[in-house]
C-alpha positions in Angstrom: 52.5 232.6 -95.0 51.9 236.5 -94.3 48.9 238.3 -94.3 48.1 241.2 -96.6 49.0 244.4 -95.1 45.8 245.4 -92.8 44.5 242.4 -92.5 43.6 241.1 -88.9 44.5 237.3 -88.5 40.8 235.6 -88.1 39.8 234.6 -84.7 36.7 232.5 -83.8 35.2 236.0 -83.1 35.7 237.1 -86.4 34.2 233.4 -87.4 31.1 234.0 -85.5 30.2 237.4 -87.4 30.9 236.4 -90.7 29.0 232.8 -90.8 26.1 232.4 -92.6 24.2 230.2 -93.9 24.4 230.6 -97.3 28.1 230.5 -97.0 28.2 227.4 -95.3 25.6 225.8 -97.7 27.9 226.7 -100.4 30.8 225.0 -98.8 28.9 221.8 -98.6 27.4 222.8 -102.8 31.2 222.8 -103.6 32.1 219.3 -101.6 29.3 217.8 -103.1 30.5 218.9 -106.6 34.1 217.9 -106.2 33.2 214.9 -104.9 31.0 213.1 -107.1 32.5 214.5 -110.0 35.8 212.9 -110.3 36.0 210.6 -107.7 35.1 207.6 -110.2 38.1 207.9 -111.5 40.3 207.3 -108.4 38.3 204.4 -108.1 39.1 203.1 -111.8 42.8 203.8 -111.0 43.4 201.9 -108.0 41.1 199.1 -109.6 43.9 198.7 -112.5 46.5 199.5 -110.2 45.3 196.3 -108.4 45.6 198.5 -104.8 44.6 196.7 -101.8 41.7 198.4 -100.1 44.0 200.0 -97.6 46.3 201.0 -100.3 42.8 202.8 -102.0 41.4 204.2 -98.8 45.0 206.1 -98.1 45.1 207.6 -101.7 41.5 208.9 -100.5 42.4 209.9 -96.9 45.6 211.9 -97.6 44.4 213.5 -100.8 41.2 214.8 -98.6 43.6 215.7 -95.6 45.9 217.5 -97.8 42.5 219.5 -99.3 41.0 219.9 -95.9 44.1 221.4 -93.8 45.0 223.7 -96.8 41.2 224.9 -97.1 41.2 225.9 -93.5 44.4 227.1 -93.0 44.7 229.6 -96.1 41.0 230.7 -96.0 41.9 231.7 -92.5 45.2 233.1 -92.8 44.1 235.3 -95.9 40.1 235.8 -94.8 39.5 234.9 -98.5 37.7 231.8 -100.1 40.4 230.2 -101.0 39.0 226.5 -101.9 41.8 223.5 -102.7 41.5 220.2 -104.9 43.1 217.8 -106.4 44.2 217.7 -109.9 41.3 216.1 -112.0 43.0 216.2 -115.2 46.4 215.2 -113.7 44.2 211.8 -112.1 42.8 211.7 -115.5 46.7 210.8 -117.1 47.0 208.7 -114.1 43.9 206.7 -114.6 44.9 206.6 -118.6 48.4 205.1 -117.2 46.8 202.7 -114.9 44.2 201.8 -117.8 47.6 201.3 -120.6 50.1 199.8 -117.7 52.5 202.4 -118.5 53.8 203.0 -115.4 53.8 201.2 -112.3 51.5 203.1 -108.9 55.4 203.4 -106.9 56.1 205.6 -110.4 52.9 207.6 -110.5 53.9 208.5 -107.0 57.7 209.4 -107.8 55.9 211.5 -110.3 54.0 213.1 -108.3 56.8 213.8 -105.9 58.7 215.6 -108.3 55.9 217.5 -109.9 55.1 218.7 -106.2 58.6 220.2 -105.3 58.8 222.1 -109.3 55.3 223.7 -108.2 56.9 224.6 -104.6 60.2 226.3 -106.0 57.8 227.9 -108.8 55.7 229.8 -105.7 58.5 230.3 -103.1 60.7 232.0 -106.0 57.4 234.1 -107.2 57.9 232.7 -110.8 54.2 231.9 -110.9 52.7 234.9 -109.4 54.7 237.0 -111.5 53.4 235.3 -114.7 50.0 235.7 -113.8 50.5 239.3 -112.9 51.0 240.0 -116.6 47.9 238.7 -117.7 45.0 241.3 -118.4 41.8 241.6 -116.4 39.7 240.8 -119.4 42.0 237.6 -120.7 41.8 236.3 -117.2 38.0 236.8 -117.2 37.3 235.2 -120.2 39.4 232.4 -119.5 37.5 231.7 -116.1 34.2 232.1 -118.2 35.6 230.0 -121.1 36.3 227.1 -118.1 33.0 227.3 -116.3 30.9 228.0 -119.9 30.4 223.7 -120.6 29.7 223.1 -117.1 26.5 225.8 -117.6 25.7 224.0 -120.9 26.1 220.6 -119.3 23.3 221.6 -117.2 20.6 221.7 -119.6 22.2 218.7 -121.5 21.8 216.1 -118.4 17.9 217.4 -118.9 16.7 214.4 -121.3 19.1 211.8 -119.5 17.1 212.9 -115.7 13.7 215.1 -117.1 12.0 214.5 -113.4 14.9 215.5 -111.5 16.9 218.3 -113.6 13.8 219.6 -114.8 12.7 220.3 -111.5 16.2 222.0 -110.4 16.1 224.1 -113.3 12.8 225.4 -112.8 13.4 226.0 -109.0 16.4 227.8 -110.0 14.9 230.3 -113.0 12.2 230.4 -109.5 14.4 231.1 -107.4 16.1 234.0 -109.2 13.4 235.6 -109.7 11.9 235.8 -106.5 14.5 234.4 -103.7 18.2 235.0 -105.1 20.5 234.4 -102.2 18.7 230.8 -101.9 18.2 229.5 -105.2 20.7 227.2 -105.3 20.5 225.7 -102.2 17.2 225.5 -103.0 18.2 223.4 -106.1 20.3 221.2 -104.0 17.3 220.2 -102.0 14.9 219.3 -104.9 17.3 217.7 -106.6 18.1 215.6 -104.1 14.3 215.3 -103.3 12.9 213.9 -106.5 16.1 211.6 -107.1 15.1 209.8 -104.1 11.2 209.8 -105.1 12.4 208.9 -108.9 14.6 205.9 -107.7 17.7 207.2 -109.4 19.8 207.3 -105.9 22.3 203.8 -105.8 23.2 201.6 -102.8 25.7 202.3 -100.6 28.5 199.3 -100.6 31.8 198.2 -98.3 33.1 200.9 -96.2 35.1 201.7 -93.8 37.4 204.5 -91.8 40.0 206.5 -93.2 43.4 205.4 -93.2 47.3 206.3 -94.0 49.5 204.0 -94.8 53.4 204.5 -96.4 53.2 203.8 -100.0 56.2 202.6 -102.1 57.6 205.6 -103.8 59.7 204.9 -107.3 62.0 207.7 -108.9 62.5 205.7 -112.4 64.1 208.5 -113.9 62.8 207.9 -117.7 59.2 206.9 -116.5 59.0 210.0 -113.8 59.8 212.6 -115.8 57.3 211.2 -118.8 55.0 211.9 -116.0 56.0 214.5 -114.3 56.3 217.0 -117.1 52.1 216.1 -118.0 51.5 216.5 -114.1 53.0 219.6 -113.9 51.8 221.6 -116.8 48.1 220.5 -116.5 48.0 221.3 -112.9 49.3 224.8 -113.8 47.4 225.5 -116.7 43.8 223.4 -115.6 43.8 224.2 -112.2 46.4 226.9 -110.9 45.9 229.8 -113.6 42.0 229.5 -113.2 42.1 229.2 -109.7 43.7 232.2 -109.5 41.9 233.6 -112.4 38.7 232.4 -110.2 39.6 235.0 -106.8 40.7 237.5 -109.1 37.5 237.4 -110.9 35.0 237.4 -107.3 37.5 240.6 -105.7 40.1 238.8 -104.6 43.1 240.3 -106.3 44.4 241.2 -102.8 44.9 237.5 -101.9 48.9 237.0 -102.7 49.4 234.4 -105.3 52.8 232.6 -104.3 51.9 231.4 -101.3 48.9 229.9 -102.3 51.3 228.3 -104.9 53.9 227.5 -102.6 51.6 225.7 -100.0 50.1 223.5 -102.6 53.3 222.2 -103.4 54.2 221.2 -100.1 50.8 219.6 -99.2 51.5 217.9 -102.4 54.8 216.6 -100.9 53.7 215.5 -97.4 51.0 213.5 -98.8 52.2 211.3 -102.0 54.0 209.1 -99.6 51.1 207.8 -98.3 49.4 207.5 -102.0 48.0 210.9 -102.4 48.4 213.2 -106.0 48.4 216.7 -107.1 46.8 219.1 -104.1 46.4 222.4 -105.7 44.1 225.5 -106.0 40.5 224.6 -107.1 39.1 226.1 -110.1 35.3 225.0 -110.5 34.1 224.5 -107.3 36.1 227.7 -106.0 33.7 230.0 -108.1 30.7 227.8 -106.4 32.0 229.3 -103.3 33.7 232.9 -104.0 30.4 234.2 -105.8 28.0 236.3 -104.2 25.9 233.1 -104.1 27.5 232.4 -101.1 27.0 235.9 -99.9 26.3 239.6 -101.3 29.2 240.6 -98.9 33.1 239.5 -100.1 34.4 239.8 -96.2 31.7 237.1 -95.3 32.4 234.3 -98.2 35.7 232.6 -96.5 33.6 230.8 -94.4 32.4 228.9 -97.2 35.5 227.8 -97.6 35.8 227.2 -93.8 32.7 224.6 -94.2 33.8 223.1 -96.8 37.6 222.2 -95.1 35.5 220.8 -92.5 33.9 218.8 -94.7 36.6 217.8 -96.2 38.3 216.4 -93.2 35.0 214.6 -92.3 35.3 213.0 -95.2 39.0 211.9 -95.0 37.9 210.6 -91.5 35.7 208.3 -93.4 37.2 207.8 -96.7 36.7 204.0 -96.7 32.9 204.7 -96.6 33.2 207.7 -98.9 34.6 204.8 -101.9 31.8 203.1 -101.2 29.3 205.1 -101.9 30.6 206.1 -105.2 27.6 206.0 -107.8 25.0 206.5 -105.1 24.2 210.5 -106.6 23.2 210.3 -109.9 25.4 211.8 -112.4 23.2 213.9 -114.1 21.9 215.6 -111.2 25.4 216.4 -110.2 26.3 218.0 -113.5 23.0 219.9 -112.9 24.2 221.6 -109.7 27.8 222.1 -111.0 26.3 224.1 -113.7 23.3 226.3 -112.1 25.2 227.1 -109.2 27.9 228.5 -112.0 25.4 230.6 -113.8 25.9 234.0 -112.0 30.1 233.9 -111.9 29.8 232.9 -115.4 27.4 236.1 -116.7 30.1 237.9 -114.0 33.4 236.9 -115.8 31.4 237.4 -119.0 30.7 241.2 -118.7 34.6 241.6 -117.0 35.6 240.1 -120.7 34.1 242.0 -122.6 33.5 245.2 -121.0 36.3 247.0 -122.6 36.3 247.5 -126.1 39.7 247.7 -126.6 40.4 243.7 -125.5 36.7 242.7 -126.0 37.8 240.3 -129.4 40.8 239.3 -127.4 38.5 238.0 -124.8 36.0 236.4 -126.5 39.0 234.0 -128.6 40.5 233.2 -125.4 36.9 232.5 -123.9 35.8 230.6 -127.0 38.9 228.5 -127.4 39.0 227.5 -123.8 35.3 226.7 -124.0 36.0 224.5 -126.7 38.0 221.5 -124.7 40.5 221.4 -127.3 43.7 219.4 -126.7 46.0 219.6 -128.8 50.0 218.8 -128.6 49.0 217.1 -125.0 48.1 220.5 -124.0 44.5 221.4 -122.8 42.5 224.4 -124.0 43.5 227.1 -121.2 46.6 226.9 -122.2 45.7 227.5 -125.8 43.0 229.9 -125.1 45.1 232.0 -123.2 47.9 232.5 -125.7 46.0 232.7 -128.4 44.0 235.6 -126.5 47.6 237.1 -125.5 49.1 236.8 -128.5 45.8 239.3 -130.4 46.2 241.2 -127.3 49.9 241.8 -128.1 49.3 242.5 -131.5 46.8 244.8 -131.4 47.9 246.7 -128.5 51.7 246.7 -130.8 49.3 248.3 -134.0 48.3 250.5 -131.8 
């Protein structure tokens, strides 16, 4: 990896002046969001994969690894917020294999193996980054507002299924904006956390354990691997990749250089499916949680979110047998509640980027509006969609022109 031209490497000096609170809190907003979200489904997976707990706790502990030493070691390389994750729709198929008995875990794996090294060739030969070079400022806004628009709206829906406790974080928030900006949303953390303990809505803690890593049987069926790895490959790319690159680009990051970023994903990716791990790749979601000014009014300073959070991150793969068990303990809707109110000021951001200029404002607002809408069609998600039917109008009207 190479630094941008004029950019000192960070040194624990440079760490000192740029932490901040904020920034760390919205490392640990992000974790906690990433988490809980999607982590039920690893759980399903391995359930009807009929892994061993050691075979579960290694998925856990080399997916988290992978996340944590990639966090930390791009945020500090590129002194950028550059947050990793795994593939949520990518464990989605493989859940929906496990569920159907499909394919066997040995195949996922092979899968994933050879969906890894097509996303490493794609960054080390630039393929991606020049792809997403091409796409307009506005398209690329609107399709990062069009991904983070339901998880605003699913704010306010998880408000009849928890009134105590979302009501309460919303009205600390619209509070909070109003009078103490820079710490509403931790502020929001803390109540919601708060009343879901007084309200009784917080579940037991069960099993546990340390994190582990153990080899993994690793199958290259040709005919099943391929099936899986084409799905794998292209949801990763177009659910998580584009609009976590769409995300820095949208909080002043365009300086960050895209293929490595790319490149490094893959090979985390590689290293850690032996030992039961899937798709490591850019983070799109919790990314904009902590490369908005939420985390801090000054760009420079924001990395160290990202810092906290690959911190966090290895903590957690450290105790990944305990992190399992206390799956279900935060209660869903006060999750979704965070996700979306700590989303609300990148969203308005990406949505004035959009449609600022008139001349790809309808552009935009299609490729915002079908991306928003979730729609899959052909097995391919609505990014995908959203962004060509947005570059296609584009085309067109710039060719009229």
């Amino acid at each position: 990896m190479t630094a941008p031209a004029g950019a000192a490497p960070a040194s624990l000096a440079v760490l000192r002046r740029d932490v901040s609170v904020s920034a760390v809190l919205a490392g640990v907003i992000a974790i906690v969001v990433s988490v809980a979200s999607s982590i039920g489904l690893l759980v399903q997976a391995a359930q009807d994969f009929d892994l061993t707990p050691v075979q579960a706790a290694s998925w856990l502990t080399a997916s988290y690894l992978a996340i944590g030493v990639g966090t930390l070691a791009l945020s500090w390389r590129f002194r950028a917020p550059v947050l990793l994750a795994w593939s949520t729709p990518g464990l989605a198929v493989i859940a929906g294999v496990a569920a159907s008995g499909q394919a066997s875990f040995p195949e996922v794996l092979g899968a994933c193996v050879v969906s890894a090294a097509v996303m490493t060739v794609l960054g080390v030969t630039g393929a991606f980054g020049a792809v997403t070079a091409r796409i307009p400022p506005a398209l690329a806004n609107a399709l990062l507002a069009g991904v983070l628009l339901p998880f605003v709206l699913g704010a306010f829906r998880a408000l009849p299924v928890a009134p105590v406790a979302v009501g309460g974080m919303i009205v600390v928030f619209l509070l909070g904006r109003l009078f103490f900006p820079r710490w509403a949303v931790p502020a929001v953390l803390l109540v919601g956390a708060l009343l879901s303990v007084l309200t009784g809505q917080v579940g037991g803690l069960t099993g546990g354990g340390p994190g582990t890593l153990a080899f993994q049987d690793v199958s290259l069926n040709l005919g099943r691997v391929l099936a899986l790895a084409l799905p794998l490959t292209v949801l990763t790319l177009a659910s998580q990749q584009l609009p976590g690159v769409a995300v820095l680009r949208a909080c002043g990051f365009g300086r960050v250089p895209t293929s490595p970023l790319i490149t490094w994903t893959g090979v985390l990716s590689l290293l850690s499916a032996p030992f039961g791990a899937h798709t490591t790749n850019l983070a799109a979601i919790t990314a904009a949680i902590a490369a908005n000014a939420e985390a801090h009014p000054d760009e420079d300073r924001r990395w160290v979110a990202c810092v906290s959070a690959g911190v966090l991150y290895l903590l957690l793969a450290a105790g990944a047998g305990w992190v399992l068990g206390a799956v279900g303990a935060i209660p869903a809707p006060v999750i979704a509640a965070l996700a979306g109110l700590s989303l609300v000021g990148t969203t308005l951001s990406s949505l004035t980027a959009a449609l600022h200029d008139e001349r790809t404002r309808e552009a935009a607002l299609l490729t915002l509006a079908v991306t928003a809408s979730g729609v899959t069609f052909l097995g391919v998600g609505s990014a995908v969609w959203g962004l060509a039917a947005g570059g296609v109008l584009a085309w067109a009207a710039r060719t009229r022109a």
